[in-house]
C-alpha positions as CSV (number, residue, x, y, z in Angstrom):
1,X,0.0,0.0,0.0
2,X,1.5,3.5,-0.7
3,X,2.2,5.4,2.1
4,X,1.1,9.1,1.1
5,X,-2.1,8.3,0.8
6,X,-4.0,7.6,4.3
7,X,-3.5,10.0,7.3
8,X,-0.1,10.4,9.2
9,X,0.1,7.5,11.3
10,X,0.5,7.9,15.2
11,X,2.3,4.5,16.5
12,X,2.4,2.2,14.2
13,X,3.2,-0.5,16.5
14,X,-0.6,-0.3,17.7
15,X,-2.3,1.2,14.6
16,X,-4.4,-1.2,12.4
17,X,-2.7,-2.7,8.8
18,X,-4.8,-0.8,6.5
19,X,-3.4,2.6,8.0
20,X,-0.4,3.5,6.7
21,X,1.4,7.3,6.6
22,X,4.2,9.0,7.5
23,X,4.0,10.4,11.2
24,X,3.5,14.2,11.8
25,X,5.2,16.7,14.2
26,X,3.7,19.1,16.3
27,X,6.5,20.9,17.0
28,X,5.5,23.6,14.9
29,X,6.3,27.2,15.6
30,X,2.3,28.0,15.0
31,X,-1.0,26.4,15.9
32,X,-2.0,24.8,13.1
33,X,-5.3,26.8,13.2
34,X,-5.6,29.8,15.2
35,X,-8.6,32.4,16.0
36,X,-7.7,35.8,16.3
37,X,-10.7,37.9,17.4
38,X,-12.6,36.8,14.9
39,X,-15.8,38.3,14.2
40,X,-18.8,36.7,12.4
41,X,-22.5,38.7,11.7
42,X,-25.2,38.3,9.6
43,X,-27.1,42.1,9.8
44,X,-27.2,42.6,13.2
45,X,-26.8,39.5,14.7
46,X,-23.6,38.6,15.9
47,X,-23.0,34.6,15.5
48,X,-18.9,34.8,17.1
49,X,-17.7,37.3,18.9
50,X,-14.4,38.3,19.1
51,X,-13.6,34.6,19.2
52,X,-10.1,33.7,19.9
53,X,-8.8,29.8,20.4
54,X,-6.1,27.5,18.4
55,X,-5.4,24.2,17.7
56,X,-2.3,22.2,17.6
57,X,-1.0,20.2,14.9
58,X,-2.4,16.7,15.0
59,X,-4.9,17.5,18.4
60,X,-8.5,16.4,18.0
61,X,-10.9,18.7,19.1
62,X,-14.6,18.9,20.1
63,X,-16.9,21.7,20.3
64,X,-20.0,21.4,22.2
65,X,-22.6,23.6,23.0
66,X,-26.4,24.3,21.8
67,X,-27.9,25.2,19.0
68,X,-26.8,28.3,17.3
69,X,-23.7,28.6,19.7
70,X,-21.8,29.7,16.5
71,X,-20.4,25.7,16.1
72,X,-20.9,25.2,12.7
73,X,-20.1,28.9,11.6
74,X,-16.5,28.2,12.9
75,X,-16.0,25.4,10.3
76,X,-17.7,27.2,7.6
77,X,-15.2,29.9,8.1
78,X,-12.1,27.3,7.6
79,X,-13.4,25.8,4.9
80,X,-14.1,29.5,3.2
81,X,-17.7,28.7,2.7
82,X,-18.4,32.0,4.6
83,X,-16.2,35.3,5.1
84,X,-15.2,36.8,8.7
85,X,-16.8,40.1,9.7
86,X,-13.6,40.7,11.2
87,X,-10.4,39.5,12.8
88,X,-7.8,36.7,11.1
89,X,-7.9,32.9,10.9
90,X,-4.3,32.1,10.7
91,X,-3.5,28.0,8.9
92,X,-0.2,27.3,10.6
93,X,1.0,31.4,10.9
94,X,-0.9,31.7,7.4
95,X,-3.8,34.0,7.2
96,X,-6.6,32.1,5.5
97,X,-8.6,34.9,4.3
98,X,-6.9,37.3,3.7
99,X,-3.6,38.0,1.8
100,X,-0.5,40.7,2.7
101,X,-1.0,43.9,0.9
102,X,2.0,46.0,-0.3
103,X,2.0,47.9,2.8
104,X,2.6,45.0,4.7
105,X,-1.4,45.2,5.7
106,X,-4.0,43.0,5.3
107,X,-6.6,42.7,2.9
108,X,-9.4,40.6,2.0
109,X,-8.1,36.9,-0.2
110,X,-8.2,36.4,-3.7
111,X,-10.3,33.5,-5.0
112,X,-6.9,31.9,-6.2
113,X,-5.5,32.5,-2.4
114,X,-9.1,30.7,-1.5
115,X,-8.7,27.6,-4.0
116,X,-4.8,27.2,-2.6
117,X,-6.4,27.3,1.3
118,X,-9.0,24.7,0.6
119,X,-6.4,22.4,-0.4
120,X,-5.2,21.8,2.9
121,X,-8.7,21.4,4.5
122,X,-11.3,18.7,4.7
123,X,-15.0,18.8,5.9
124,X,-17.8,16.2,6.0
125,X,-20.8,17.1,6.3
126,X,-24.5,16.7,8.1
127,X,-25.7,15.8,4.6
128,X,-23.8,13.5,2.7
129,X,-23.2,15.7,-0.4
130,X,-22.2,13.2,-2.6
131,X,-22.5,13.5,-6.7
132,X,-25.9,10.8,-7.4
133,X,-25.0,10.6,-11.3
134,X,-21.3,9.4,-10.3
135,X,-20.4,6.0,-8.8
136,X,-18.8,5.5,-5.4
137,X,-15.2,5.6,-7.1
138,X,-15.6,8.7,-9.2
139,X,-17.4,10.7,-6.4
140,X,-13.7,10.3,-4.4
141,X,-11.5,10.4,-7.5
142,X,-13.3,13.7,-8.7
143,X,-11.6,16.6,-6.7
144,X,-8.0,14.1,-6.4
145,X,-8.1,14.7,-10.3
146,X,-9.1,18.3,-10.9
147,X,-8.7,20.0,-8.1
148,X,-5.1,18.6,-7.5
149,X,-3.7,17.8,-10.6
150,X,-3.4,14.1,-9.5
151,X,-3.0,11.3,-11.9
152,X,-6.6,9.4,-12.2
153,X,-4.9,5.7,-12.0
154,X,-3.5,7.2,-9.1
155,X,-6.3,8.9,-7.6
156,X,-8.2,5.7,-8.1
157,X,-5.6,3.4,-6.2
158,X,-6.0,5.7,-3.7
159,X,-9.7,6.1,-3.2
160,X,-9.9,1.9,-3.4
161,X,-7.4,1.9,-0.4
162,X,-9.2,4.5,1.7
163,X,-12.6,2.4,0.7
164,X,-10.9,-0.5,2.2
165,X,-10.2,1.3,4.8
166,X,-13.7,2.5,5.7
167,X,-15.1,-1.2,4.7
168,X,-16.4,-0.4,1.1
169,X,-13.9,-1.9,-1.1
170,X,-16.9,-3.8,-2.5
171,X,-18.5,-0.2,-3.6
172,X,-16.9,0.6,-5.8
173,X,-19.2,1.0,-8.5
174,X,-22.5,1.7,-7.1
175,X,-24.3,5.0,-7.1
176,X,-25.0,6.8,-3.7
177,X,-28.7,5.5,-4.1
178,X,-27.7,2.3,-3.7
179,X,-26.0,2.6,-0.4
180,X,-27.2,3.1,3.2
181,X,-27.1,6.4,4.9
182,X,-24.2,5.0,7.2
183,X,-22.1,4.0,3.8
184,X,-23.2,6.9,2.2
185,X,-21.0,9.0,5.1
186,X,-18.3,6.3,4.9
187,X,-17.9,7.5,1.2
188,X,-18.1,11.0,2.2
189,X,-15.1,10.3,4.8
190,X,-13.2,8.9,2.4
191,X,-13.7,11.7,-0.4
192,X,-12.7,14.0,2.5
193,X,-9.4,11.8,3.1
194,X,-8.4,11.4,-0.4
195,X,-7.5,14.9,-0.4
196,X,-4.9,14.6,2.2
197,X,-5.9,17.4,4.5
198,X,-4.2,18.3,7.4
199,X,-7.1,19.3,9.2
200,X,-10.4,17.3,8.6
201,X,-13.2,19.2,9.9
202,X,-16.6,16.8,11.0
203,X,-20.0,19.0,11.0
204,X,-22.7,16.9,13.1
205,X,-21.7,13.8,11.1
206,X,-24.2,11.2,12.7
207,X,-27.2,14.0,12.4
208,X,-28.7,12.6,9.7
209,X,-28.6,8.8,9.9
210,X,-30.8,6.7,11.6
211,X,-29.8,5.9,14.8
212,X,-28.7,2.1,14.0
213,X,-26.0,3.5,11.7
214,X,-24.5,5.5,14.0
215,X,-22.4,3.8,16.1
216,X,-20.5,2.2,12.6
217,X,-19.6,5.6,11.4
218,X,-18.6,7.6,14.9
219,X,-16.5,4.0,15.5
220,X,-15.1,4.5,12.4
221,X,-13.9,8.2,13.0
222,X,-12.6,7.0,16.4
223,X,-10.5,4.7,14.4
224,X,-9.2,7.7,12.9
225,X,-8.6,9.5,15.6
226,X,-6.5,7.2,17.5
227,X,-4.5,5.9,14.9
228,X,-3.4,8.6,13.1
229,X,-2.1,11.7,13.6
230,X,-4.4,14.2,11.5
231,X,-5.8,17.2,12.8
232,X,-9.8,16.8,13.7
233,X,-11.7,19.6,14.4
234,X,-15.7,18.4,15.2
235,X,-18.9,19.7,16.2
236,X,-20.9,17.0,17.5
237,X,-24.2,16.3,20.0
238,X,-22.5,12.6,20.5
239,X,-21.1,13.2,23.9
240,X,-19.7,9.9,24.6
241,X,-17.6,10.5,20.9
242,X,-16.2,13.9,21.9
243,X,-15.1,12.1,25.6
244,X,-13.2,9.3,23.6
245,X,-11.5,10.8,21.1
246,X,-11.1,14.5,22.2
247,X,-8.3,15.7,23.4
248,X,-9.7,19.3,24.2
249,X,-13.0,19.8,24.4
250,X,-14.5,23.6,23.7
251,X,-17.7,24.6,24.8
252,X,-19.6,27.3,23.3
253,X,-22.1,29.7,24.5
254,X,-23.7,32.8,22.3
255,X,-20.5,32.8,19.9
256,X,-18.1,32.7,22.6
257,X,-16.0,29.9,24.4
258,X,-17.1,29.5,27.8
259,X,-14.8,27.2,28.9
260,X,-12.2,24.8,27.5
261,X,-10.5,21.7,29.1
262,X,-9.8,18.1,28.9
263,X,-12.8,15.6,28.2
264,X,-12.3,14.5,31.7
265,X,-12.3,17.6,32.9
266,X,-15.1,19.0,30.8
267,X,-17.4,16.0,31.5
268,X,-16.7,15.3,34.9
269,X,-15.6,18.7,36.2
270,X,-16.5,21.6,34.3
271,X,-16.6,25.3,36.2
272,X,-18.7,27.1,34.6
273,X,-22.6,26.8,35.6
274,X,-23.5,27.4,31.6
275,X,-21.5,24.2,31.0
276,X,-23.0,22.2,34.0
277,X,-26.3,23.4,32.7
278,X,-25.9,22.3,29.2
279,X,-24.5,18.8,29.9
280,X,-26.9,18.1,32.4
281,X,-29.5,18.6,29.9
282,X,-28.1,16.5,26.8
283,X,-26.2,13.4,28.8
């Protein structure tokens, strides 16, 4: 199996055969992401506030919170689906979006700065998003191909691997109707993959499956998260998901981060009274 096409690899005397990578550092001189006072409004309303946090280079992290706490804004920022109001996202001391001026100052990213950030950046979804005229192979060889330049016969060995990996080598060549909701997701974690991110962002993935399904795919992602060293940033209701495979755990509150911590901590000891209030309520 080539190596440069799965996720780094954390210790490969404990990870599984079928993941296979090169490990990553985190001894970085930047967070690999980083909030800086970033502002997010639609009109009036202000979804983040001034919201300021990082993460580190291979960490997993979890944000909880209720509805319309601003969760899903955040990874619609880093994947450039949306535009800050104000402040910087900075991709490993990188602005995202925005680009230096002349004057050494800031200004706002040109769509080819946009198309180059993306690159390093993968996101799955609520809804599965996956192209219904294409078959399972095509739909994760697609973006391989013309979005990176890659070779198709090599984009393809590639996407058959990381199907093996998430137990669809057999599906090849069906169409997204033809497939569960839970497989549907596995092919939507594998597009994600194929593009070698090195941050994969997860949106609510179990939200839309029925409830059978969704201990395959969150046991699937834990997979990931423990045996290899990518960078997971992940909004999710699942509680007992963001406990096992966090490392921080954020929680968010009006657009803000109310308090931050270790799972254990979080779970079994948080301080503040709005994060005692809102896990009370959900476990």
């Amino acid at each position: 199996m080539a190596t440069d096409s799965l996720p780094p690899q954390k210790n490969a005397a404990t990870a599984p055969e079928d993941v296979v990578a090169v490990p990553a550092s985190r001894d970085s001189a930047h967070p690999l992401v980083r909030f800086d006072k970033v502002v997010k409004r639609y009109g009036d309303h202000v979804v983040l506030d001034q919201l300021d946090f990082s993460v580190e280079r291979g960490e997993h992290v979890t944000l909880i919170g209720p509805s319309g706490s601003g969760k899903t804004t955040i990874l619609r920022l880093l994947m450039t689906l949306e535009k800050v109001s104000d402040g910087v996202i900075r991709i490993n001391g990188d602005p995202l979006t925005h680009m230096l001026a002349t004057d050494g100052s800031l200004k706002p990213a040109s769509e080819k700065h946009l198309r180059e950030a993306r690159k390093k950046i993968g996101m799955v979804f609520q809804q599965f998003n996956l192209f219904p005229n294409m078959k399972v192979l095509q739909n994760i060889t697609e973006a391989p191909v013309n979005v990176l330049g890659m070779d198709r016969d090599k984009a393809e060995a590639r996407a058959r691997e990381l199907l093996d990996l998430v137990g669809l080598s057999a599906k090849t060549d069906a169409h997204p109707s033809q497939l569960s909701g839970g497989q549907q997701q596995r092919v939507a974690i594998a597009r994600a993959l194929a593009m070698e991110p090195e941050i994969l962002l997860l949106d609510e993935v179990t939200s839309a499956l029925d409830p059978e399904l969704v201990a395959g795919v969150l046991e699937l992602l834990g997979d990931i998260a423990r045996n290899t060293d990518i960078t997971m940033l992940c909004v999710t209701h699942e509680m007992n998901f963001a406990r096992d495979v966090s490392e921080k755990v954020l929680m968010f509150d009006a657009g803000r981060v109310v308090e931050s911590g270790s799972p254990e901590k979080i779970f079994s000891d948080p301080e503040h009274e709005r994060t005692r209030e809102f896990l009370n309520a959900v476990l």
